[in-house]
N, C-alpha and C positions, 0 to 999 in steps of 0.2 A: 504494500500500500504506500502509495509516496504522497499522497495528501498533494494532491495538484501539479502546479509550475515549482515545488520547492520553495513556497514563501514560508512555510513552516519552519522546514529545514534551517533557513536563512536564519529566522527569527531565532530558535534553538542557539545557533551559532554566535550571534550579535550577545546575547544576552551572558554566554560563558564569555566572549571574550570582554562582554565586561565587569563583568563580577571578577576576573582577573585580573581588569586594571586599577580595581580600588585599593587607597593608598592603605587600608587596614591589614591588607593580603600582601603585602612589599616589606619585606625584612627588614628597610632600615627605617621603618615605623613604629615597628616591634623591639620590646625593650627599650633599654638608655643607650641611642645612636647617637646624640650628638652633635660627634664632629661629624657623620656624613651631612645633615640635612645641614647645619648651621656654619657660620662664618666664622673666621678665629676675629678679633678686637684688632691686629695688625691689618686686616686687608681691608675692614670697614672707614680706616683713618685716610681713605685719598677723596676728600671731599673736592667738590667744583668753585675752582677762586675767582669771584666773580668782578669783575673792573670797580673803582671806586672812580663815584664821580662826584665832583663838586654839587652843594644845592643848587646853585645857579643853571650849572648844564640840566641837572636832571631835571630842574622845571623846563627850562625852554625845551629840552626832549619830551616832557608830558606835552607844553601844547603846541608843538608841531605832530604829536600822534592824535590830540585831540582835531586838531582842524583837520589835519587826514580824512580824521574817520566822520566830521560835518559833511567834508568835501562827499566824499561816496556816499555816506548817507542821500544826501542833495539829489548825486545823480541819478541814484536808486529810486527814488522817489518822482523824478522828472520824468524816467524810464518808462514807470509802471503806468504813471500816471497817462502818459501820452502811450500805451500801450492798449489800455481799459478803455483812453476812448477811440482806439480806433474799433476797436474792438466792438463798440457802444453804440458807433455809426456804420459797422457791419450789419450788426445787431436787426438795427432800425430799419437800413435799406431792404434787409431782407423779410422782413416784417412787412414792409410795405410792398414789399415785388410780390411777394406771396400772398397777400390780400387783394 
């Protein structure tokens, strides 16, 4: 009896392979492992040194990201805006051609 195309089968198989992949059935879960899963305190010490910059810079960098992000907003908004009503006067036209 093969129960069809084999979706049984399949199903069978999907399910053992993953009852095999859970981390409870993986040795170095089991017991006090440690150092495989965790990191020693020397390798966590290379943090990311990140530029130091005057207030002055970093304000004028906030608002040149700030007008940036008016600037696109802006055109985004111009975009949709003259998108909708072409849209609107599709709309219409056809509204009217069909009546």
């Amino acid at each position: 009896m093969s129960f069809g195309a084999g979706h049984v089968q399949d199903m069978i198989n999907r399910m053992k392979q993953n009852r095999s992949q859970r981390s409870s059935s993986r040795t170095k879960f089991k017991g006090n492992n440690r150092e495989i899963t965790s990191t020693s305190s020397r390798e966590t010490k290379n943090h990311t040194n990140f530029k130091v910059v005057s207030e002055k810079k970093l304000n004028k960098i906030k608002k040149q990201i700030k007008g940036r992000a008016r600037s696109d907003r802006k055109k985004e908004l111009i975009f949709y805006g003259i998108l909708y009503t072409l849209i609107l006067i599709g709309l219409i036209k056809f509204l009217i051609w069909a009546s």
